[in-house]
N, C-alpha and C positions, 0 to 999 in steps of 0.2 A: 914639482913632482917629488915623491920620497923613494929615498933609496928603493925600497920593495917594489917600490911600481918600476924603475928602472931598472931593476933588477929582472922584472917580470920578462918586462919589453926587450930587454936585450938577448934575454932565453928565446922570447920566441922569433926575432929577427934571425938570431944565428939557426935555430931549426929548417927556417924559409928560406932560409938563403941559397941552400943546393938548387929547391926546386922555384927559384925567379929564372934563370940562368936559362932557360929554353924559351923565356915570353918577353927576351930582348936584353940586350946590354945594359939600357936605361936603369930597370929598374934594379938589376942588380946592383947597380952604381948606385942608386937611391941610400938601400938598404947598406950598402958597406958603408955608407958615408954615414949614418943613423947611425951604425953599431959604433962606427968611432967615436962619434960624439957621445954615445952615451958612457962609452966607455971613459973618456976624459971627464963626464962629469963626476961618477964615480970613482972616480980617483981622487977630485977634489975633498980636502978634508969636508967634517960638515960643520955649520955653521951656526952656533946659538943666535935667539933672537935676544937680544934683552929690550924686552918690554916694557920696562921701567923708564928706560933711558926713551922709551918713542913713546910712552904716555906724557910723561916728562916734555917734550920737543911739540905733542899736540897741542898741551895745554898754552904752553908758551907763543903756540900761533893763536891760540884763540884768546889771549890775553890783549897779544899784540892788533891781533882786529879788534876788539872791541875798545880797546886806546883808540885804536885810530877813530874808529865812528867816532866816538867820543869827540875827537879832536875837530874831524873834519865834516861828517855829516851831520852831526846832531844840530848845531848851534844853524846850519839850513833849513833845518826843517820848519821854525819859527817862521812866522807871518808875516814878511815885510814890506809896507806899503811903496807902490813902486814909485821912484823916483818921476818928477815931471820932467818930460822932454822939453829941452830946449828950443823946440820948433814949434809953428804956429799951427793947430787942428786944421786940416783942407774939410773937413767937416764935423759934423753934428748928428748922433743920432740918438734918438729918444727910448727910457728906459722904460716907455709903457706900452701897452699890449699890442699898439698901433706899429712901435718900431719906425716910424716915420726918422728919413735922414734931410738933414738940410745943409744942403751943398755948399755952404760961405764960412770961410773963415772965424767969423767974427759968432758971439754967442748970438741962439736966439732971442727976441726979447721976449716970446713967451711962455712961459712953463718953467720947472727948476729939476726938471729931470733928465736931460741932457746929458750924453757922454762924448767929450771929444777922440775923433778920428784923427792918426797921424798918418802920413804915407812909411814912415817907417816906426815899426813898436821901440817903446824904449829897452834897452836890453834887459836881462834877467838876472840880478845878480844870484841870484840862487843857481840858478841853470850857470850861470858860467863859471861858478865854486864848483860845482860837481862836477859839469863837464872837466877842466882841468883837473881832480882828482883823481878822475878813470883815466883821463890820458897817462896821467903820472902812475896809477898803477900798470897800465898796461905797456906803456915803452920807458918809464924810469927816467921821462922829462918833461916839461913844462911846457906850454903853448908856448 
C-alpha cells in the first residue's frame, strides 16, 4: 500500500472509531489494533526498490535454468534405443493388424514381425535421469 492510501485508511478508522463502540467490544478492538498497525507502518522509513539490482538477480536465474537444461535435460531428450533385458520374453506378440500373441518363450518360426513381451519392462534411462532431476530440484537430494 502507499503512504496515501495509509494515510487515508488511518483518517478514516480513527473517524469510526467513536461510533464501533456501541456494536460491541470486538470491533472496537479490531479497529484500535488496524490504527496501530498502520500507524507502525508509517513510521517505518520508506523504502527504495532498486530494480537494477532485481533485473540483474532475474536474469541470472534464468541464465542459471537454462545451464541447467542444458546440462541435465537436453542431452534426454535424444532417442535412445532401449537396452535388452536380461530376461527371456514369456511372449510374443505380432506387429500386424491381427495383433496375434503367442504364449512361448521361444521366437515364432513364423513371420518376422514379432515383438517380445517381458513380465517386467526394461527400465527407462530417460525417465530415471529426470525423474532424479525433479527429485534433486524439489528436496536438494538424490534417490
Amino acid at each position: 500500500m502507499t503512504r496515501e492510501a495509509l494515510k487515508l485508511a488511518l483518517e478514516a478508522l480513527e473517524k469510526s472509531l467513536p461510533r464501533l463502540a456501541p456494536y460491541g467490544e470486538q470491533d472496537w478492538l479490531d479497529s484500535k489494533e488496524a490504527i496501530t498497525a498502520i500507524k507502525e507502518a508509517l513510521a517505518q522509513p520508506e523504502q527504495e526498490v532498486d530494480w537494477e539490482k532485481l533485473y540483474r538477480l532475474e536474469v541470472k536465474k534464468k541464465e542459471a535454468l537454462a545451464a541447467k537444461y542444458e546440462r541435465d535435460i537436453k542431452p534426454l531428450t535424444k532417442i535412445v534405443p532401449m537396452a535388452q533385458p536380461d530376461q527371456e520374453p514369456v511372449a510374443w506378440i505380432s506387429n500386424s493388424e491381427a495383433k496375434m500373441i503367442y504364449w512361448n518363450s521361444k521366437h515364432p518360426g513364423f513371420g518376422d514381425d514379432w515383438i517380445p513381451l517381458y513380465t517386467t519392462s526394461p527400465p527407462c534411462q530417460t525417465c530415471e535421469a529426470m525423474a532424479r532431476t525433479v527429485m534433486m530440484d524439489q528436496t536438494g537430494r538424490d534417490a
